[in-house]
SEZA-218495 format. One record per residue (C-alpha): x, y, z; residue number from 1. Coordinates in Angstrom, 3 decimals. Example, Ala and Ser with C-alpha at 12.3 -4.5 7.8 and 13.67 -1.06 7.14 Angstrom:
2
- 12.300 / -4.500 / 7.800 / 1
- 13.670 / -1.060 / 7.140 / 2
This chain:
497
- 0.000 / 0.000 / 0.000 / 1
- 1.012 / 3.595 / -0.934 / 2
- 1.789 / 6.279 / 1.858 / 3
- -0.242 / 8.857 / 0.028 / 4
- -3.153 / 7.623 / -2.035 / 5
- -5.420 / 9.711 / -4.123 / 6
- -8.547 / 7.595 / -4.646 / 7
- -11.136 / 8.793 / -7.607 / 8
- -10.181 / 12.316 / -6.591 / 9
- -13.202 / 14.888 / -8.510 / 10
- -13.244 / 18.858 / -8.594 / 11
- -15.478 / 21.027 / -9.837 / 12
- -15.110 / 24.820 / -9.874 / 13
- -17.866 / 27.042 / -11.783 / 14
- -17.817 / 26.189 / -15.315 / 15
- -14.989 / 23.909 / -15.332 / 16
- -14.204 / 20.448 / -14.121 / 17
- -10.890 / 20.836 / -12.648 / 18
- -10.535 / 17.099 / -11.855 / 19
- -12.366 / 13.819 / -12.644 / 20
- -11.770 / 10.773 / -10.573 / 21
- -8.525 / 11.288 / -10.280 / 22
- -6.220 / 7.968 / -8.719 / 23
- -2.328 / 7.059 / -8.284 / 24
- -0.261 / 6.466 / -5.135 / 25
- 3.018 / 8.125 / -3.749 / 26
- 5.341 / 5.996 / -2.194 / 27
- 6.891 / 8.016 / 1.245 / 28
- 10.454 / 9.370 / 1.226 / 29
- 9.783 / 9.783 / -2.583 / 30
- 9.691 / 12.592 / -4.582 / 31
- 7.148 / 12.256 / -7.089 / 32
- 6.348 / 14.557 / -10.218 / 33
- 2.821 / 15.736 / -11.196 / 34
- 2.966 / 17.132 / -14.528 / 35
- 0.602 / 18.291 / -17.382 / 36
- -0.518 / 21.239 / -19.379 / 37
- -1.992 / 24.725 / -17.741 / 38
- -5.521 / 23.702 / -16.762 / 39
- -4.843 / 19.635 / -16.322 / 40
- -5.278 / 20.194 / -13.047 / 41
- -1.867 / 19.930 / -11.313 / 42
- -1.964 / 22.752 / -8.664 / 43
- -5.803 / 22.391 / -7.650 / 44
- -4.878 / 18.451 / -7.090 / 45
- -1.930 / 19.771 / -4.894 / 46
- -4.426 / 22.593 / -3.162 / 47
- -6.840 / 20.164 / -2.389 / 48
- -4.023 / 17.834 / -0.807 / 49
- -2.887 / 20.929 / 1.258 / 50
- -6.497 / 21.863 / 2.584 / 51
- -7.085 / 25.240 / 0.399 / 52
- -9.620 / 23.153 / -1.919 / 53
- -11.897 / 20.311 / -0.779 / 54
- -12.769 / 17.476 / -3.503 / 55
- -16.193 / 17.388 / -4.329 / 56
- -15.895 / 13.201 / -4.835 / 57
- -13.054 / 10.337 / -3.736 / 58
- -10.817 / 10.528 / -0.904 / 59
- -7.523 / 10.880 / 0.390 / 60
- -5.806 / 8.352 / 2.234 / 61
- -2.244 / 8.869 / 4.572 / 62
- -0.932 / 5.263 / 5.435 / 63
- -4.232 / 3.621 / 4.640 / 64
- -6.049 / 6.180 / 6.752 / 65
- -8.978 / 8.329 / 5.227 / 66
- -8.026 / 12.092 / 5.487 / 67
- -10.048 / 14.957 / 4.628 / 68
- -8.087 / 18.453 / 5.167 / 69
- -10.596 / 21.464 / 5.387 / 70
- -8.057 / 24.186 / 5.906 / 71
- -4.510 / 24.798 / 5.669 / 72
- -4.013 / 24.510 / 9.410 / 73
- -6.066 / 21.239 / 9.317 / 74
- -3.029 / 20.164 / 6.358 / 75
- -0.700 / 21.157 / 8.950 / 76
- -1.653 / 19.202 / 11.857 / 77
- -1.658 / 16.461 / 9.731 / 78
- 1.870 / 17.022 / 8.138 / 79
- 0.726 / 18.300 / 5.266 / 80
- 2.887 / 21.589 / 3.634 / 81
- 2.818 / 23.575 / 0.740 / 82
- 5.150 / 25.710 / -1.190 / 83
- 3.497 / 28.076 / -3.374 / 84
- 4.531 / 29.444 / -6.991 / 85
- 3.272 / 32.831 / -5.855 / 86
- 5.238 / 33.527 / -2.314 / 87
- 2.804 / 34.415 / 0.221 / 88
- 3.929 / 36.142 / 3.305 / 89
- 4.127 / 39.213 / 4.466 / 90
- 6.374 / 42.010 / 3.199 / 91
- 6.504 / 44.239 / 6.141 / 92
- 7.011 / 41.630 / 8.886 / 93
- 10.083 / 39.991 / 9.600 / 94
- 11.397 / 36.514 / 8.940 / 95
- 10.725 / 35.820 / 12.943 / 96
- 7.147 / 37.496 / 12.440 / 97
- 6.454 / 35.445 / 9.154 / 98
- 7.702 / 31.919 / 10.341 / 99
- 5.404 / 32.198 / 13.446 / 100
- 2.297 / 34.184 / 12.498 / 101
- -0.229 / 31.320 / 12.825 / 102
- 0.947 / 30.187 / 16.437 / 103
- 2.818 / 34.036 / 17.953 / 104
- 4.582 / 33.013 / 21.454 / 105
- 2.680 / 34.779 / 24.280 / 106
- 4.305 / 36.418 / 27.067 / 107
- 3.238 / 38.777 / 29.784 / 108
- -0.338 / 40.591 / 29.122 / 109
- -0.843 / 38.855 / 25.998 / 110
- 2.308 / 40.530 / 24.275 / 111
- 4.306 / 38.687 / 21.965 / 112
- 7.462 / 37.361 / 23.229 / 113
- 10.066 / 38.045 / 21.324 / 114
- 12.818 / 36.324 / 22.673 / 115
- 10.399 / 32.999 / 21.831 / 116
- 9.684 / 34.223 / 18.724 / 117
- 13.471 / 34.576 / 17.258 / 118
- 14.273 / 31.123 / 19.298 / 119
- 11.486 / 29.650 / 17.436 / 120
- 12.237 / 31.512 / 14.304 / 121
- 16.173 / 30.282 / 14.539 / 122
- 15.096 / 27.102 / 15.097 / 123
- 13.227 / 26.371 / 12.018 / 124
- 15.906 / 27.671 / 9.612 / 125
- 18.086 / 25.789 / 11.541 / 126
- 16.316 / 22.275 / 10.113 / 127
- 17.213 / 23.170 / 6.746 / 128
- 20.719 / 25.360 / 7.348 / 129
- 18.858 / 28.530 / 6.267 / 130
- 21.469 / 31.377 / 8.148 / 131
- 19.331 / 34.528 / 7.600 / 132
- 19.118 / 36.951 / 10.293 / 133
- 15.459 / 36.831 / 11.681 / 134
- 14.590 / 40.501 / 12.549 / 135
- 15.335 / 41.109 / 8.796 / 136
- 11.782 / 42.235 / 7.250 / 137
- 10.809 / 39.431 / 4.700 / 138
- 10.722 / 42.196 / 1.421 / 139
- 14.447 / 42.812 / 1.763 / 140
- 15.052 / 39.023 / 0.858 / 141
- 16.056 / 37.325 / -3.043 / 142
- 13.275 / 35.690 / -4.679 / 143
- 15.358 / 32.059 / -3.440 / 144
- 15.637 / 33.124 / -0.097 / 145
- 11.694 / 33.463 / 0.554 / 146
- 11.488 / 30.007 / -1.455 / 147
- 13.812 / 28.593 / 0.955 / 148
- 11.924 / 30.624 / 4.212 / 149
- 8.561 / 28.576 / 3.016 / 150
- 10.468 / 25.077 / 3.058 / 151
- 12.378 / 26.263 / 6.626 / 152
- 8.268 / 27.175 / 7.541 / 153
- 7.350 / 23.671 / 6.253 / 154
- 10.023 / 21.683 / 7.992 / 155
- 10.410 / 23.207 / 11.036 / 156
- 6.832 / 22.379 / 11.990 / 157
- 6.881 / 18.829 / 11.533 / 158
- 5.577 / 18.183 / 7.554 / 159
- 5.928 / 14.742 / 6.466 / 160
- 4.655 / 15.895 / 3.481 / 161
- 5.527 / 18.833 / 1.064 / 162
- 4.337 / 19.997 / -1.849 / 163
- 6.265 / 22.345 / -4.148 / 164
- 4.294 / 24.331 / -7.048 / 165
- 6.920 / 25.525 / -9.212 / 166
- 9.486 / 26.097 / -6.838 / 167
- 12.291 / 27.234 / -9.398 / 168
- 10.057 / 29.220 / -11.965 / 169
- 11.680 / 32.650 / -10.584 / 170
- 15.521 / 31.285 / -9.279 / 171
- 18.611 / 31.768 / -10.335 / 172
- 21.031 / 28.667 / -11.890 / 173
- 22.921 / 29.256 / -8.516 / 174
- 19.354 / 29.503 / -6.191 / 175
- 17.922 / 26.433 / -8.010 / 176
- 21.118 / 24.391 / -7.088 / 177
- 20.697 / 25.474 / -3.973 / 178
- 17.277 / 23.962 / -3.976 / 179
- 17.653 / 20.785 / -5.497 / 180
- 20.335 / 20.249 / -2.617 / 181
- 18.047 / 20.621 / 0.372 / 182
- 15.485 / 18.647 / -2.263 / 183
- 17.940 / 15.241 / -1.632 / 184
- 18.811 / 15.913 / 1.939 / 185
- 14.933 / 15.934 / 2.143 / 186
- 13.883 / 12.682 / 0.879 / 187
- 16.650 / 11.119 / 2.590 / 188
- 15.261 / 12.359 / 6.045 / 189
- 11.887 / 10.676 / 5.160 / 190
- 10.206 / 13.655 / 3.998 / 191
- 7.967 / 12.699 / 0.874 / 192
- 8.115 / 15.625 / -1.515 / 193
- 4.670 / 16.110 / -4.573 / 194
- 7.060 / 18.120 / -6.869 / 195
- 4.605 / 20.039 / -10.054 / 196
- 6.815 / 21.643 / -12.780 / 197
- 6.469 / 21.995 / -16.168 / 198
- 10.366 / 21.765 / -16.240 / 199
- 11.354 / 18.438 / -17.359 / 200
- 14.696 / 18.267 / -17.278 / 201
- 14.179 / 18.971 / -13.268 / 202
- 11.452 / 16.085 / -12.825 / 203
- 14.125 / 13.327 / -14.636 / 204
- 16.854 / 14.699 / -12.334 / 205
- 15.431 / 14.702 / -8.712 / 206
- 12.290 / 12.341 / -8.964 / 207
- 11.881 / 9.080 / -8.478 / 208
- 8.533 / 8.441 / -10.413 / 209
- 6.093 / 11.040 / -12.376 / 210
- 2.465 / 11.117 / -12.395 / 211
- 0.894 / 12.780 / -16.108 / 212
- -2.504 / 14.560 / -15.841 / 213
- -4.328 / 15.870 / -19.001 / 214
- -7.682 / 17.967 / -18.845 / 215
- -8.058 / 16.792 / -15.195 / 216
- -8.066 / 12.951 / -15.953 / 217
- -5.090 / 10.539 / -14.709 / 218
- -2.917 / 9.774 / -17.924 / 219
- -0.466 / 7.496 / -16.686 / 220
- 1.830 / 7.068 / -13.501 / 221
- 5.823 / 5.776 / -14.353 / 222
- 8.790 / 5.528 / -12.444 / 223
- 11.358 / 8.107 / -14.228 / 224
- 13.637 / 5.272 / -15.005 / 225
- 11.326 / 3.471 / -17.228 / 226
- 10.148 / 6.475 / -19.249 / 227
- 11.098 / 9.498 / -21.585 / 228
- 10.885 / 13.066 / -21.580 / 229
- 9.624 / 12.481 / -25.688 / 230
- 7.062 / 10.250 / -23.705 / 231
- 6.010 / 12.021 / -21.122 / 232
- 5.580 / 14.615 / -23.304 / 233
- 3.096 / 13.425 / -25.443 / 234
- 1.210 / 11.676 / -22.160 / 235
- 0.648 / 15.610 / -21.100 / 236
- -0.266 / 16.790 / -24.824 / 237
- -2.098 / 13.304 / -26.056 / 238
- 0.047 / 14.321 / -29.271 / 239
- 3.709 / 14.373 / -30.777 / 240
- 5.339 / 17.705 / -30.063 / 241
- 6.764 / 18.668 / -33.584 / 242
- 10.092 / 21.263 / -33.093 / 243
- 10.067 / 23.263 / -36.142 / 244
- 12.828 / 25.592 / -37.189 / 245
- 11.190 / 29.212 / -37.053 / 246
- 9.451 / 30.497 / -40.534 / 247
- 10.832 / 33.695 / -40.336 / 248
- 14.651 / 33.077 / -40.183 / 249
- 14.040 / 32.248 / -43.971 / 250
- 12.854 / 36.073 / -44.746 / 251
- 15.171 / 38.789 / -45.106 / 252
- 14.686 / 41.559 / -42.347 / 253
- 13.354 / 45.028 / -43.122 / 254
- 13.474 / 48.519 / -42.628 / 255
- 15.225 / 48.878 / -38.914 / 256
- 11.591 / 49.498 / -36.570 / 257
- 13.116 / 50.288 / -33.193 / 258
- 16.885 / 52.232 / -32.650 / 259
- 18.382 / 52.513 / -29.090 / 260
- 21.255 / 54.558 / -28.504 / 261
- 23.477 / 55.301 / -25.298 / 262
- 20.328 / 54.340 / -23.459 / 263
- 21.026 / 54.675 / -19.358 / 264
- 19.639 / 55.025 / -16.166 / 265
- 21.251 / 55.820 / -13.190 / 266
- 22.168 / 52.531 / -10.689 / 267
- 20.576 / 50.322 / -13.414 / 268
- 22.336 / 50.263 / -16.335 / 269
- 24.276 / 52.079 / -19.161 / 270
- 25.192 / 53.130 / -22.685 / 271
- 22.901 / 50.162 / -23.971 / 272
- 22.859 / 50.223 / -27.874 / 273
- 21.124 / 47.981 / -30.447 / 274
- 18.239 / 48.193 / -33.024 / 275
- 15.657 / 46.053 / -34.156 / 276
- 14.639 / 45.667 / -37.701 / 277
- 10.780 / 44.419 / -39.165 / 278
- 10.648 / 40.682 / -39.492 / 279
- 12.994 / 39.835 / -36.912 / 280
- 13.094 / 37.985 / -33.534 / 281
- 15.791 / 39.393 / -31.160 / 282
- 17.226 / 37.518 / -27.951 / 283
- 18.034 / 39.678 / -25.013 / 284
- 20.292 / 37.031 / -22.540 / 285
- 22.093 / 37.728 / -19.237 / 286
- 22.262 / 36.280 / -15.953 / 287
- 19.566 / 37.774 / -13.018 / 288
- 20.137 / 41.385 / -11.625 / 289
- 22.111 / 41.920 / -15.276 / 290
- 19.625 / 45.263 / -16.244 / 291
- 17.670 / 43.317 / -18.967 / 292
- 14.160 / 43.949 / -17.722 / 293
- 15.187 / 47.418 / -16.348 / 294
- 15.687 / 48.107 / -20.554 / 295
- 12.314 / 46.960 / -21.392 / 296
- 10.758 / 48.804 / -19.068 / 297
- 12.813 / 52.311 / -20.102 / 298
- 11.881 / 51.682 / -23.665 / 299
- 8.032 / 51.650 / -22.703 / 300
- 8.644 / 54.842 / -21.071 / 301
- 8.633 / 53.517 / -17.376 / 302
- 11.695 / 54.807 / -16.009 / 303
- 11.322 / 58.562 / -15.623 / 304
- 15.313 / 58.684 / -14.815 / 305
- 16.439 / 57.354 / -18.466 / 306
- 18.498 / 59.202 / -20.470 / 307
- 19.804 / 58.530 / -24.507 / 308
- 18.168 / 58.303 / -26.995 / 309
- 15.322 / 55.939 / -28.326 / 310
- 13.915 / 56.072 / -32.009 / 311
- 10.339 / 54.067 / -33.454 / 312
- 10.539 / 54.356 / -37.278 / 313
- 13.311 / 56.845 / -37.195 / 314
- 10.786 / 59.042 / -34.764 / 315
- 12.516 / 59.878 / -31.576 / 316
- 10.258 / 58.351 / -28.474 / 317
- 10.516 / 61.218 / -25.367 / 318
- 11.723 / 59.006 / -22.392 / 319
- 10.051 / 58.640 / -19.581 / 320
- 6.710 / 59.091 / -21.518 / 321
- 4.723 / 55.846 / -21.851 / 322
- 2.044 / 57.778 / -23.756 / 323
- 4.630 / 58.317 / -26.282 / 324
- 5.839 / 54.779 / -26.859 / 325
- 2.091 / 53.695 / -27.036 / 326
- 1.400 / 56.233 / -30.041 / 327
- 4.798 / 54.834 / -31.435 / 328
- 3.425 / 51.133 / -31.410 / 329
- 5.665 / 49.468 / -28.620 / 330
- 4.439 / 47.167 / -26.260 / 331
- 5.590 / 45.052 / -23.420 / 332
- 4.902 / 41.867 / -22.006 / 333
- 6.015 / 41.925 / -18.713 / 334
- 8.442 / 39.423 / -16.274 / 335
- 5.441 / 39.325 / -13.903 / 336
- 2.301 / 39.196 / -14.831 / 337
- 0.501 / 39.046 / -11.905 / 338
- 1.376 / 42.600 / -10.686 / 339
- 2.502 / 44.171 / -13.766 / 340
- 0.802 / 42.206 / -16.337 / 341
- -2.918 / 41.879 / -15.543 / 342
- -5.297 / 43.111 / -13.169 / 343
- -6.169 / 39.879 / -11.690 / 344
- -9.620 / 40.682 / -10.390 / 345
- -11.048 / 41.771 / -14.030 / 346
- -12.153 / 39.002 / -16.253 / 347
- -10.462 / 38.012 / -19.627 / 348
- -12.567 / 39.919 / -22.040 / 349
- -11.487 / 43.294 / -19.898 / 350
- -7.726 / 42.626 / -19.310 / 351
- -7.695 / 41.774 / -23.046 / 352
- -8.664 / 45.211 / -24.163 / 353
- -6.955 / 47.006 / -21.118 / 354
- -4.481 / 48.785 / -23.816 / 355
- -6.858 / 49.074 / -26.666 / 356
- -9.489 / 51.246 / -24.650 / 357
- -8.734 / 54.616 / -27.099 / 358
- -9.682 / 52.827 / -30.344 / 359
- -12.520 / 50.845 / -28.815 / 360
- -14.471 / 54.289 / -26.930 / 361
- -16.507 / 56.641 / -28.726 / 362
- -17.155 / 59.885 / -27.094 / 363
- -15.990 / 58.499 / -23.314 / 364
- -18.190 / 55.285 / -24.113 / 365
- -16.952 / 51.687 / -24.125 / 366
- -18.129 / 50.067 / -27.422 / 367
- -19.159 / 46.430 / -25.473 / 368
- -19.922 / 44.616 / -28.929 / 369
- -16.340 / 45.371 / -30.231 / 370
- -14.723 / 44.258 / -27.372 / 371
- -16.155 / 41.251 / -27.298 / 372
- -15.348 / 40.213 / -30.718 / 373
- -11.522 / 40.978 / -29.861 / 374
- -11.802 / 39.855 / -26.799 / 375
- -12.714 / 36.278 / -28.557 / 376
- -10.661 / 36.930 / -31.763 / 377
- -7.433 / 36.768 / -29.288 / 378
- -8.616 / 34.319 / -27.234 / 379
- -9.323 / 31.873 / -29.958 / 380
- -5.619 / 33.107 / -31.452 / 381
- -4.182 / 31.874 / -27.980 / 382
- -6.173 / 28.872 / -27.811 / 383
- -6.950 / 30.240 / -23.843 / 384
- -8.695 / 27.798 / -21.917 / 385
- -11.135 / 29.909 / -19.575 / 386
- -15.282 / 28.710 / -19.420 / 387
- -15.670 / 31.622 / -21.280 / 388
- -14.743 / 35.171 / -21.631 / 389
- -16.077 / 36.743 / -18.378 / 390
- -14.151 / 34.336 / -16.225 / 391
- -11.789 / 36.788 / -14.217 / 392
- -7.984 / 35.827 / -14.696 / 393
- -7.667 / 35.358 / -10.961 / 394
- -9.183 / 32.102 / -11.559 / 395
- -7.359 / 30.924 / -14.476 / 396
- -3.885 / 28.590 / -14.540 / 397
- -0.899 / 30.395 / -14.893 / 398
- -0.224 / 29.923 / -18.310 / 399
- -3.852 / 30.593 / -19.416 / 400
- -2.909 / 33.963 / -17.479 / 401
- 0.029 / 34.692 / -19.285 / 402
- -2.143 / 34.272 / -22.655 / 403
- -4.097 / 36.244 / -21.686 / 404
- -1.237 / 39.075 / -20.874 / 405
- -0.056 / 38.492 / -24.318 / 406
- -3.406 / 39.267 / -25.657 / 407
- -3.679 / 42.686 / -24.501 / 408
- -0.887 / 43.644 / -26.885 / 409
- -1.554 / 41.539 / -29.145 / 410
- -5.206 / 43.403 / -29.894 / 411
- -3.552 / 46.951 / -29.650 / 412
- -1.385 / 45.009 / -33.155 / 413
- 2.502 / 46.961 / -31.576 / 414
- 4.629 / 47.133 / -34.441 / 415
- 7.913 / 46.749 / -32.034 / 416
- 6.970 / 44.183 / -28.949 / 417
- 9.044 / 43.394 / -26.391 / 418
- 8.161 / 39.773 / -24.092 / 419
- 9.587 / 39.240 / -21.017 / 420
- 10.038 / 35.723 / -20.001 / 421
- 7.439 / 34.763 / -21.898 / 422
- 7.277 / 30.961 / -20.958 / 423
- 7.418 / 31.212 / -17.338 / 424
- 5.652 / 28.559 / -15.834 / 425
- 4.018 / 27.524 / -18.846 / 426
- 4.121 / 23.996 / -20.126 / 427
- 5.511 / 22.506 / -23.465 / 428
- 2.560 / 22.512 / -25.566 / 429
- 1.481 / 26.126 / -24.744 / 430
- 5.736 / 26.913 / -25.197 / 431
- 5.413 / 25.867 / -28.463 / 432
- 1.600 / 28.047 / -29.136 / 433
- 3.373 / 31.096 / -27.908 / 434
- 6.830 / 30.620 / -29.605 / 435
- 4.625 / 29.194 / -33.312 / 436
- 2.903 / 32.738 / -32.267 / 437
- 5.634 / 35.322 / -32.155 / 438
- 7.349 / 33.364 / -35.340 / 439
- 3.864 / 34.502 / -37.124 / 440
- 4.077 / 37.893 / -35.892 / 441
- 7.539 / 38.167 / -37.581 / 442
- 6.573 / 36.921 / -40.598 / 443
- 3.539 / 39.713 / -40.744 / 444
- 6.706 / 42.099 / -40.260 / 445
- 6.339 / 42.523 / -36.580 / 446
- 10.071 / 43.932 / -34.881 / 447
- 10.320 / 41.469 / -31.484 / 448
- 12.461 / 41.825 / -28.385 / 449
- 12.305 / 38.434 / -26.187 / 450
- 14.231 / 38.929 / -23.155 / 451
- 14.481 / 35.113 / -21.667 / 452
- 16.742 / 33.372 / -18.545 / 453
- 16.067 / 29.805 / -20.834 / 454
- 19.127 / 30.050 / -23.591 / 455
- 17.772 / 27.190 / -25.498 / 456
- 14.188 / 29.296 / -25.653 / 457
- 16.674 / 32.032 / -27.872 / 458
- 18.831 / 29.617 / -29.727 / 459
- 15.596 / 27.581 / -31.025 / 460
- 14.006 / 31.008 / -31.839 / 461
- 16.711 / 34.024 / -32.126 / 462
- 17.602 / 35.916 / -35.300 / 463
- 20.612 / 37.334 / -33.031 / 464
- 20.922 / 37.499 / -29.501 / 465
- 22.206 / 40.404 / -27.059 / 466
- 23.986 / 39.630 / -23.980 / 467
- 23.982 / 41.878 / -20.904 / 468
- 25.962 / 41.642 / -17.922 / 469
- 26.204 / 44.197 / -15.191 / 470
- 23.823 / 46.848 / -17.031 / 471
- 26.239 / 46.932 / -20.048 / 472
- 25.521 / 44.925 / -23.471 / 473
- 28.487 / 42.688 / -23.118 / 474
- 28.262 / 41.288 / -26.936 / 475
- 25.932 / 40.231 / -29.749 / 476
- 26.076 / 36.872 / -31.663 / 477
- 24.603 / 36.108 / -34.876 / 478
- 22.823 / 32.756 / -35.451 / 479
- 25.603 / 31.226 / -37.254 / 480
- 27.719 / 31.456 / -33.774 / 481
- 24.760 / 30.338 / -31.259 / 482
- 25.316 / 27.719 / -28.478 / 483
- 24.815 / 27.777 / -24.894 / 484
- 28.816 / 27.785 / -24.278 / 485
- 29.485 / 31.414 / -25.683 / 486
- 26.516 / 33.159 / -24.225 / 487
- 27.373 / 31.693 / -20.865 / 488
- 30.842 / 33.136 / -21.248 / 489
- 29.322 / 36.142 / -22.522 / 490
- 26.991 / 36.302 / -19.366 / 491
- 29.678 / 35.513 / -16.904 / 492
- 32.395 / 37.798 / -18.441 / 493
- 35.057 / 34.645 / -19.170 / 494
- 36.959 / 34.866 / -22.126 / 495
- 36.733 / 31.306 / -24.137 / 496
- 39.855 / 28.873 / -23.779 / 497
């Protein structure tokens, strides 16, 4: 008998059925992949197993024993953890604060006591050999160190059982190391770990056997040995995955669309200078922290503190005016699309014509009937999976939610568009939708910036690719010279042997 067993496991959420009798066992001190396409159900399956969803059918069983978590704390009590994609605590608190906000120490006159508190709070990043000091306020740490603080929160009360939503989908190479270490020391402690990634070449690394959901049904459940990524692949899509070189790289580029020169901002970077021509997809690579996203946002007219020179269609854009880049057909996908991106508690037919609203008003009016038909014309584009176009994004998986972020610019039709990370936390099949997508928009003579922290994401679809370390363009390669080697070197400033 399994540790963990999901038995017929059925979820149903207005308008969509997340999960249908849903079954496979995890074995304990394993760690065991769930994997599938945005919307196969993955994360409710792992919500449900931490208390934040209840099942409306089947049942859960923990070493043969039925279990039925109603809340979080319920999870808890039962050893039952989860580390979320989107970091939840508390900005403004401390690490201390954070680690012990559902059970504070009590002291004298029901005040906190603080000298429990940091013991407590030491204590937990002690099971994991997380040194951090624990007065430090939570918004000062990296993106890995509050990944790490949630595992430390999960340990140190007692989980047997942990389950990690796409832990690495915003770490570093060095961060995600990092991770994967404590991942081993883990299992070998006893701890069994539900690992959901759309990363593949993570699941064959640290798991022992993979579960495959597709449109919330139970594909198949292997042990990594005795499968294929190819395989597993095609499990998730219920089709071969076909890797096509882009369609564009055969046209000759046109007139130059976007020209950036001496661009700089103080603290963030400097003298950045490049140009983007119609037809053509260009790769913007450097390691985190390197000034990459700080340029995208500059060239939209975000950073009031830029200074150079920027030119749409040899037009020079004022800096600092995003009004101004609009009118000169940019656009920009952001790196996060939940804050930046969207506006999470409007549905999809709204955030879709969020930067379209001039052309689609009359007089101060919204015209309804045209945004609908955009609304669906971009939708169907995307292939979004949503019950329907009033469903707000809040709801939605996260890769349905970054379609829907490319949407928005995708109605407004941007001449020059630049996406940031634009496969973040998506799966394979919808990789492959977005990347057939902006090889289209080439074609149609569309200029395209795609800044990306996955190299083999710009080799497979790069005219050229740009290479920034420490808010400088360190170098620019041409497709002839791609491979993973020189940007690496170009990234991490080491000349080649």
């Amino acid at each position: 008998m399994s540790f963990l067993t999901f038995s017929g496991i059925t979820k149903r959420f207005p308008g969509a059925l997340a999960l249908q009798d849903v079954s496979f066992g995890i074995e304990r001190g394993s760690c065991h992949a769930l994997i599938g396409e945005n919307g196969a159900g993955k994360s409710t399956l792992g919500r449900i197993l931490a208390g934040v969803h209840q099942a409306d059918a089947g049942e859960i069983l923990l070493e043969g024993q039925p279990i039925r978590p109603l809340s979080p704390l319920a999870a808890r009590q039962l050893g039952i953890a989860m580390v979320h994609q989107e970091l939840a605590f508390c900005p403004n608190l401390s690490v201390a604060e954070n680690l012990c906000l559902g059970d504070l120490p009590q002291g004298a006159a029901g005040w906190v006591n603080r000298a429990e508190l940091r013991r407590r709070a030491e204590a937990m990043l002690a099971t994991i050999g997380l040194r951090l000091e624990v007065d430090r306020p939570v918004g000062s740490l990296s993106i890995g160190q509050e990944q790490l603080l949630q595992i430390a929160a999960a340990v140190g009360t007692g989980a047997r059982i942990i389950i990690m939503d796409e832990p690495t989908s915003s770490l570093s190479g060095g961060e995600t190391r990092e991770l994967f270490r404590l991942i081993r020391e883990l299992k070998e402690r006893g701890i069994t770990l539900v690992y959901v990634s759309h990363r593949l070449e993570e699941l064959f690394a640290l798991c022992d056997r993979i579960t495959v959901l597709r449109d919330g049904r139970h594909v198949a459940t292997e042990a990594v040995a005795a499968t294929t990524p190819s395989r597993v692949v095609q499990q998730m899509i219920g089709r071969e995955l076909l890797v096509q070189t882009p369609r564009h790289l055969a046209l000759t580029p046109g007139p130059e669309l976007l020209r950036v020169e001496n661009l700089s901002s103080p603290g963030q970077f400097s003298g950045v200078n490049f140009s983007l021509r119609a037809g053509e997809i260009v790769g913007l690579a450097g390691l985190v922290g390197a000034g990459r996203s700080e340029v995208a946002q500059a060239l939209l007219g975000l950073d009031r503190r830029a200074t150079g020179r920027v030119l749409a269609k040899e037009r020079d854009i004022p800096l600092g005016s995003i009004d101004a880049a609009l009118a000169a057909g940019v656009g920009l996908v952001p790196e996060d699309r939940k804050r930046q991106g969207l506006v999470l508690s409007l549905n999809c037919r709204e955030n879709t014509s969020l930067a379209s609203l001039p052309r689609l008003s009359r007089a101060g009016w919204l015209r309804r009937g045209e945004e609908r038909v955009m609304a669906r014309r971009e939708a169907d584009r995307l292939r979004v999976k949503a019950p329907s176009l009033e469903t707000t994004v809040a709801s939605l998986s996260g890769g349905n939610q970054q379609k829907i972020a490319l949407a928005k610019w995708l109605a407004r039709d941007c001449d020059i568009l630049i996406v940031d990370e634009p496969t973040r936390g998506i799966d394979v099949g919808a990789k492959a939708e977005i990347y057939r997508l902006l090889d289209e928009l080439a074609g149609a003579g569309k200029a395209i910036l795609v800044i990306s922290s996955e190299l083999p994401e710009l080799i497979g679809l790069c005219r050229r690719i740009l290479v920034m370390r420490e808010g400088r363009l360190a170098g620019e390669l041409p497709r002839a010279d791609f491979s993973e080697a020189a940007l690496l070197r170009l990234m991490a400033g080491v000349e080649a042997a």
